[in-house]
FITOR-138849 format. One record per residue (C-alpha): z, y, x; chain. Coordinates in steps of 0.001 Angstrom, whole numbers, padded with zeros to 6 digits. Example, Ala and Ser with C-alpha at 12.3 -4.5 7.8 and 13.67 -1.06 7.14 Angstrom:
<atoms>
007800, -004500, 012300, A
007140, -001060, 013670, A
</atoms>
This chain:
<atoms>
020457, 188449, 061801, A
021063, 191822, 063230, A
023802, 191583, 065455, A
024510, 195712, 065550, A
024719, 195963, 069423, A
022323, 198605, 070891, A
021068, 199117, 074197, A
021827, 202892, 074657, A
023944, 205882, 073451, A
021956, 208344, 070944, A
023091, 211976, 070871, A
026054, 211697, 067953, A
027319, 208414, 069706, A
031211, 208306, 069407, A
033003, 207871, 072458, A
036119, 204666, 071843, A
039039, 205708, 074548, A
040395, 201505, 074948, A
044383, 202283, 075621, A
046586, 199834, 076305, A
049497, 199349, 074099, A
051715, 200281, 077401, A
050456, 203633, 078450, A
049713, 204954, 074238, A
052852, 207269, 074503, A
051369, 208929, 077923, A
047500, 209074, 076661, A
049277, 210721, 073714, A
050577, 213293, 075271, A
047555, 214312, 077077, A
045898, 215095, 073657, A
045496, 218388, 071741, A
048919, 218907, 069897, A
046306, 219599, 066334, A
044989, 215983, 067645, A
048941, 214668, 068206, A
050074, 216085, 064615, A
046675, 214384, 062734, A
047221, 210840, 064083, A
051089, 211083, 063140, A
050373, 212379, 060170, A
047740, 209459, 059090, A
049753, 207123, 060016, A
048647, 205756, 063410, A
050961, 203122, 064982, A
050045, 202826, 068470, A
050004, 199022, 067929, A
048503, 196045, 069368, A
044534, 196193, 067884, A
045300, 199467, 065935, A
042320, 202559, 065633, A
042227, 205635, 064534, A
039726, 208614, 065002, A
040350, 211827, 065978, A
038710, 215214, 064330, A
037022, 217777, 066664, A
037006, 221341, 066008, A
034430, 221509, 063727, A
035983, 218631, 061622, A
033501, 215681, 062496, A
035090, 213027, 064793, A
035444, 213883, 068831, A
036485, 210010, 069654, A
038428, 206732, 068208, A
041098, 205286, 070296, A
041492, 201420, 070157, A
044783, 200238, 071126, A
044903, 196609, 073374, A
047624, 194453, 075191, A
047404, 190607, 076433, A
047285, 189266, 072785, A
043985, 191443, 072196, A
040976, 188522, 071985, A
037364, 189037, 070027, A
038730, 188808, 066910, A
040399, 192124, 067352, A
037296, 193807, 068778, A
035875, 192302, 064912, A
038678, 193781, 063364, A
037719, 197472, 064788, A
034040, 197015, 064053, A
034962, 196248, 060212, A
037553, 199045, 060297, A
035235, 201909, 061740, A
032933, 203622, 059515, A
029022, 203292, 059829, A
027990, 205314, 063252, A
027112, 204729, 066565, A
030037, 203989, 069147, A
029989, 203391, 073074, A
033395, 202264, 074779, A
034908, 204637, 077618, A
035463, 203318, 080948, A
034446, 199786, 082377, A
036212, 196914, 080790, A
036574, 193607, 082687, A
034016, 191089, 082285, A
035865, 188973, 080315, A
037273, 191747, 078234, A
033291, 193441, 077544, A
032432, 189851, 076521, A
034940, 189561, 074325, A
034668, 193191, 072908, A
030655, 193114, 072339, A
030836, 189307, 070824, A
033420, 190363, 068420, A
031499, 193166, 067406, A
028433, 190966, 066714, A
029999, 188086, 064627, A
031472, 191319, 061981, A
028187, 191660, 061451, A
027063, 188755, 060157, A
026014, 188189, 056924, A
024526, 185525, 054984, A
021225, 186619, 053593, A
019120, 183957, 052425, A
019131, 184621, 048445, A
020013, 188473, 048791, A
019649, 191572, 050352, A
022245, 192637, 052592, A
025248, 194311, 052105, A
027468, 194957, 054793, A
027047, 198146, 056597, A
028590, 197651, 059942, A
028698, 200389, 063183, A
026892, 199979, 066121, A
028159, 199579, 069423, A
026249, 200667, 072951, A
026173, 197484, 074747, A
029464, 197241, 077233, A
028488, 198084, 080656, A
030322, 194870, 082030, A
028936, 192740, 079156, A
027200, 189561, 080626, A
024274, 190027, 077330, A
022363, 186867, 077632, A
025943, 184860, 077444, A
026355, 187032, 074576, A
023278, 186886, 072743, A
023077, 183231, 072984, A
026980, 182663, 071723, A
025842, 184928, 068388, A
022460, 183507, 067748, A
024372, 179852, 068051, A
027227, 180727, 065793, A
024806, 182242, 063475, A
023229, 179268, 063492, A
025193, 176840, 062390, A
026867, 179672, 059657, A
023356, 179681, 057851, A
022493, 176015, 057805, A
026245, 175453, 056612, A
026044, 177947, 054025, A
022823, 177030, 053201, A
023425, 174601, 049501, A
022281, 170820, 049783, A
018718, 172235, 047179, A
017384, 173992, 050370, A
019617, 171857, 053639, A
019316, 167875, 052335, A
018629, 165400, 055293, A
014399, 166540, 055231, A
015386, 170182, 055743, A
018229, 169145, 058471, A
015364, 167354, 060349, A
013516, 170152, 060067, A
016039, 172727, 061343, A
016332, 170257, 064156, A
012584, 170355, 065134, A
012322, 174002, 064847, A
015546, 174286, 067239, A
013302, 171930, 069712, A
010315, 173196, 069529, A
011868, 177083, 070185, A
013404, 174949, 073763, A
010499, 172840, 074619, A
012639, 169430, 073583, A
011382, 166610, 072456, A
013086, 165493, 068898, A
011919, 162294, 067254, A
013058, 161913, 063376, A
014032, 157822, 062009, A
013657, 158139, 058022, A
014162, 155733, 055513, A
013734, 151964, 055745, A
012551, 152606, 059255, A
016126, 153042, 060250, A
016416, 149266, 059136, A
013964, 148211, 061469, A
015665, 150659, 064555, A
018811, 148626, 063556, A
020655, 152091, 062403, A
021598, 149938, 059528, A
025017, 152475, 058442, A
022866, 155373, 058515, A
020652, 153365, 055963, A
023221, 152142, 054040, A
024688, 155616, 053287, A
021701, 157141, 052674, A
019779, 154788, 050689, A
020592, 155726, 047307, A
019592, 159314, 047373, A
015600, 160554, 047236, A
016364, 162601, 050347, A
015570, 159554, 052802, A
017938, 159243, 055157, A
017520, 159989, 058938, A
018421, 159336, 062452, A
017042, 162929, 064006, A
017324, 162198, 067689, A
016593, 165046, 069967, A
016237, 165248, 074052, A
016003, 167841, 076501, A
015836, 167985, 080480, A
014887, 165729, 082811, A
017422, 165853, 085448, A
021216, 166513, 086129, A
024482, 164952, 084463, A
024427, 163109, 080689, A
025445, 165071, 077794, A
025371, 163626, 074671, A
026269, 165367, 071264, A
026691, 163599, 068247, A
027228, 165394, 064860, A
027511, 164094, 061243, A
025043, 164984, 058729, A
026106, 164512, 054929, A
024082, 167085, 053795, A
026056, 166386, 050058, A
028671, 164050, 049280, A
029324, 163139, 045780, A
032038, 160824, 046821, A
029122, 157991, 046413, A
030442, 155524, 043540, A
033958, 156508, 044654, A
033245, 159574, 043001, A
034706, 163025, 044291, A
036396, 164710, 041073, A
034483, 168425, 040417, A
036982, 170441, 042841, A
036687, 167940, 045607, A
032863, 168297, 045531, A
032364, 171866, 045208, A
032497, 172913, 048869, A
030413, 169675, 050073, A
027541, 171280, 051605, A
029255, 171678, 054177, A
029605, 168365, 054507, A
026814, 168428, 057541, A
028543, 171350, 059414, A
029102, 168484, 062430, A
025265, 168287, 062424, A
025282, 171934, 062760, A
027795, 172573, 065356, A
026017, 170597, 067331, A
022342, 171804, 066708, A
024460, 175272, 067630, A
026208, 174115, 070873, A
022348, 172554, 071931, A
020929, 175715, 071423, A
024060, 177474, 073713, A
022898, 174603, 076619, A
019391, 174938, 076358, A
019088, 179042, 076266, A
021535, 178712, 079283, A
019393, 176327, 081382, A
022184, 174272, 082164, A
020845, 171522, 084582, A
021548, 168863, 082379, A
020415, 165913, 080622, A
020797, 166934, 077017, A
020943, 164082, 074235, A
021880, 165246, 070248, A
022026, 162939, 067509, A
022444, 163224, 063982, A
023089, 161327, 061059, A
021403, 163141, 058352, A
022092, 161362, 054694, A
023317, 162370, 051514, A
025692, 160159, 049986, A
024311, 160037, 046395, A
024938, 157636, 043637, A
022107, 155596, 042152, A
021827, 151941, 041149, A
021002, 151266, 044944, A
024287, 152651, 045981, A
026321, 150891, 048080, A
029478, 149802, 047009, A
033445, 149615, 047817, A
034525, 146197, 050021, A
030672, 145389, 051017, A
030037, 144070, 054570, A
027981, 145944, 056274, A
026320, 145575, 059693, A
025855, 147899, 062214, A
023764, 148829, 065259, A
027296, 147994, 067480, A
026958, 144667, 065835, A
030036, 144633, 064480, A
030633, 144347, 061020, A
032453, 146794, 058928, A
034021, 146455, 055472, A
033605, 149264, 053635, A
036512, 150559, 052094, A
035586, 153414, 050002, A
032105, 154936, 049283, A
033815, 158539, 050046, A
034830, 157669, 053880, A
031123, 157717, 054747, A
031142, 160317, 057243, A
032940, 157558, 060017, A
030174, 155184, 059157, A
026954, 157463, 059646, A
028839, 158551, 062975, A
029444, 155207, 064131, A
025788, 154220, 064555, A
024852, 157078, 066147, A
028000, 157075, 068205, A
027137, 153002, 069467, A
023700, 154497, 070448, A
025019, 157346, 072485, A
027063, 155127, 074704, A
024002, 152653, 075808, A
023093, 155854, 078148, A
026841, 155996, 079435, A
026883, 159936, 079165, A
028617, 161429, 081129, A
030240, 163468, 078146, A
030301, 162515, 074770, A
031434, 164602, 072062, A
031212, 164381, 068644, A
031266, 167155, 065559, A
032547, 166131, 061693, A
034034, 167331, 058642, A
035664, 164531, 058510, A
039081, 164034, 056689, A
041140, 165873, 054559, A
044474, 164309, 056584, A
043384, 166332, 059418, A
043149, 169597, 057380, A
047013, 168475, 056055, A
048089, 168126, 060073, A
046698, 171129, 061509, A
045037, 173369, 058623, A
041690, 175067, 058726, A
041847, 177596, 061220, A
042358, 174580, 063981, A
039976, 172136, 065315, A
041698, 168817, 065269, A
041017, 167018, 068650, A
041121, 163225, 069300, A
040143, 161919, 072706, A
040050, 159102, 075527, A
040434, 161243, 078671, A
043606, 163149, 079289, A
041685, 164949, 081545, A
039044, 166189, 079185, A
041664, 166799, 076574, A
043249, 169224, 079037, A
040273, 171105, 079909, A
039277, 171334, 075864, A
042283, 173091, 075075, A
042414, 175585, 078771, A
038926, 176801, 077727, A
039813, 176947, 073946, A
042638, 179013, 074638, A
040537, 180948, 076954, A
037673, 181595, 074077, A
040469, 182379, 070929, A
038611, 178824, 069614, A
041879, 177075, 068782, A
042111, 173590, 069132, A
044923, 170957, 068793, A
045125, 167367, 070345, A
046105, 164629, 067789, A
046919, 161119, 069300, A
044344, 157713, 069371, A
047668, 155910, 068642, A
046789, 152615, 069312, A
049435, 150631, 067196, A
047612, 151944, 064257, A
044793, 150042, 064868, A
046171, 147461, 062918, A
045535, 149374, 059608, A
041904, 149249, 059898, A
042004, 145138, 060144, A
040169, 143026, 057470, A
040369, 139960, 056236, A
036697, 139550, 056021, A
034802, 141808, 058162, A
035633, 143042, 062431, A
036995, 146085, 061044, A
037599, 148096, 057686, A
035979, 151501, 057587, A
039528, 153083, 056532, A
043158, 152293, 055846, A
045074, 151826, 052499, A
047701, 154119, 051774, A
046219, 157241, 053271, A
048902, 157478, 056510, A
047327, 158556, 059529, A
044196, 158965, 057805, A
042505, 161447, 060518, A
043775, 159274, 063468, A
043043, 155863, 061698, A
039496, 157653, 061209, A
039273, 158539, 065102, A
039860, 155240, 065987, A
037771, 153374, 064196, A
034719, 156120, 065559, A
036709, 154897, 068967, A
035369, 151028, 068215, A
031919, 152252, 068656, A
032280, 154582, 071754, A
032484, 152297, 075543, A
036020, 152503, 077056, A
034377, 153767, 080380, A
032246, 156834, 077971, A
034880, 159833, 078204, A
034520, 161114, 074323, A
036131, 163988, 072145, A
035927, 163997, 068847, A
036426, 167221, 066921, A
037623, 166249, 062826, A
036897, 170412, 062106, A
036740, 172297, 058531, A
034035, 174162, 059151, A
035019, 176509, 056392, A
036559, 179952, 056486, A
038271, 179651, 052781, A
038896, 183486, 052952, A
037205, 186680, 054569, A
038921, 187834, 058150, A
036838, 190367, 060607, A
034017, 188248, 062100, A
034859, 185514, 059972, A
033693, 185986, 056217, A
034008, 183556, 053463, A
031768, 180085, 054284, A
030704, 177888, 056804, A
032098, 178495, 060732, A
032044, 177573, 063705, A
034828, 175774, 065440, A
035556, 174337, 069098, A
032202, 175390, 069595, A
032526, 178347, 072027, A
035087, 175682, 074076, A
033597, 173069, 074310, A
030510, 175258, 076074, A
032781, 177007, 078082, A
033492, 173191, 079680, A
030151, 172309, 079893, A
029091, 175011, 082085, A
032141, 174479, 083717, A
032060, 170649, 084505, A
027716, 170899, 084876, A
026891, 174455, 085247, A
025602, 173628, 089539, A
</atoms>
């Protein structure tokens, strides 16, 4: 995917004059009075993340002026590369660090584009690499987002559980890790009996993909959910319910993207990623509302309805991350629609254990424009998930508190002394905004890197 930053300036390069939204009256009147009356007269505000370009003598364009102030983030850098027409453009002056990053990622995710079953269309500008721009950092943020955009996007024919563990091997082979895949009634015998269960009725085996990388430093262990499609299972989703679910695995992707961020990086870590990769089908071996099932915790969990399966995939995997006691645990899901009701789509919803990680999540997120926003592990509400036959039910009647009844019962799997975050995201950009078209996203992605390096980085 052609991210449409270049290394140098060609000849007709456009020159971009960044001006904060302070000092526009005073660069304004240092300008050509022809120049004045022409951005007047089409309308140029002088606002916060407003452009215009300015006509030279001959009438092709001298400059563009971008106009910044404190609110300005990446996504307004993505809102002038989708505003400029198709040229090359190099930014005046040195920005801060921070602010090149910012300016040349922005620029990158406008031009993305999902291309699998056509030929492009987009026809976005190119910008001269900022001179403050820290490119690797860069490089490997876009190639990670753009990651995890095309296996989203990509529809459950072409991404079911065999192609997820297949993305997941390529990703490990490209880092030198080592990525061992659990399929079918093997996962019986490795006692990831809710993976199994979930799984079983589709002709997409499911999988436990299980990846590792370095051999030294701190434990980080990512856990993502793979429901590559979910019909609902015999709980069956109605047709507008299941349209959007291959998306379903967009956990699995996020963290398949967040791996790739650590590993290009080098962080000196001890890298663990595990996915449950299943699609929750319906088939005369389906399994069924109020069954028992067990579970590599060895707890037992009633199931409550076929269409909660996401917690239950999740759970195994999460009961097997904490026998390493990481260091960091985080976990990636599409997971309920109660958390899309509490804090939309545009917000990662964020349950954790540790104050203290919970803290540094949101500083970075609000640092990286990756919005986040802590829900509570209320406690009390434990009591919902209790059954009369089983340790726990996989959900509570009644639908209250459905995204924090959710969180806790992932919490049931997960060791008190194993700090954990758990991200409930959408995944899903139900509209098109610069950098951020229509389809599968990325979300508390960028943050939850920006922590890592910070907590591990040496």
């Amino acid at each position: 995917m052609p991210h449409n930053l270049i290394a140098r300036a060609r000849r007709d390069t456009i020159p971009i004059a960044v001006v904060a939204a302070t000092n526009v009256v005073a660069w304004l009147r240092k300008l050509p009075k022809a120049q004045r009356n022409w951005l007047t007269q089409s309308g140029f505000t002088g606002k916060n993340d407003s452009s215009a370009l300015l006509p030279n003598a001959r009438g092709g364009v001298e400059r563009a002026i971008f106009v910044t102030d404190k609110d300005s983030d990446l996504w307004s850098w993505s809102g002038l590369a989708a505003a400029l027409p198709k040229a090359s453009y190099r930014l005046e002056g040195r920005l801060a660090k921070a602010t090149a990053n910012d300016a040349a990622l922005g620029w990158g995710l406008a031009a993305y584009e999902f291309t699998r079953y056509r030929k492009a269309k987009l026809d976005r500008p190119e910008l001269v690499w900022p001179a403050n721009a820290d490119r690797a950092a860069v490089r490997h943020t876009l190639d990670a987002t753009t990651l995890v955009r095309d296996l989203i996007n990509t529809p459950a024919e072409d991404m079911g559980p065999s192609q997820l563990a297949s993305a997941a091997r390529s990703l490990g082979r490209r880092f030198g890790a080592r990525t061992r895949v659990i399929a079918g009634d093997a996962l019986l015998k490795a006692n990831y009996p809710m993976i199994h269960t979930v799984g079983r009725a589709s002709d997409d085996a499911p999988r436990l993909i299980d990846m590792r990388w370095g051999s030294r430093g701190p434990r980080v262990t990512l856990v993502g959910k793979g429901v590559c499609f979910d019909t609902g299972g015999l709980d069956l989703k109605p047709a507008a319910g299941m349209l959007r679910m291959k998306k379903d695995m967009g956990g699995a992707a996020h963290v398949l993207g967040l791996a790739s961020m650590i590993m290009a990086t080098k962080l000196p870590i001890r890298l663990r990623i595990l996915i449950g990769a299943v699609e929750n089908a319906v088939a005369g071996n389906a399994y069924r509302p109020w069954d028992v099932l067990a579970t590599r915790k060895g707890i037992t969990v009633e199931n409550a309805n076929t269409d909660a399966e996401g917690r239950l995939v999740l759970g195994d995997c999460l009961a097997e991350a904490s026998r390493d006691k990481p260091d960091l645990l985080l976990d990636y899901a599409t997971l309920t629609g109660a958390s899309r009701v509490a804090v939309g789509i545009e917000l990662a919803a964020l349950y954790c254990n540790d104050d203290a990680l919970a803290k540094d999540l949101e500083k970075h997120a609000n640092a990286a424009a990756d919005p986040l926003w802590r829900l509570p592990l209320h406690k009390p509400y434990r009591r919902m998930l209790d059954s009369k036959v089983a340790d726990i039910s996989s959900a509570s009647e009644g639908g209250f508190a459905g995204g924090i009844t959710a969180a806790l019962f992932l919490q049931e799997f997960v060791d008190d002394d194993v700090p954990w975050a758990h991200f409930d995201i959408m995944a899903w950009n139900t509209t098109t905004r610069p950098g951020r078209p229509e389809g599968g996203d990325a979300q508390a992605m960028r943050a939850a890197f920006a922590l890592i390096s910070e907590r591990f980085g040496g």
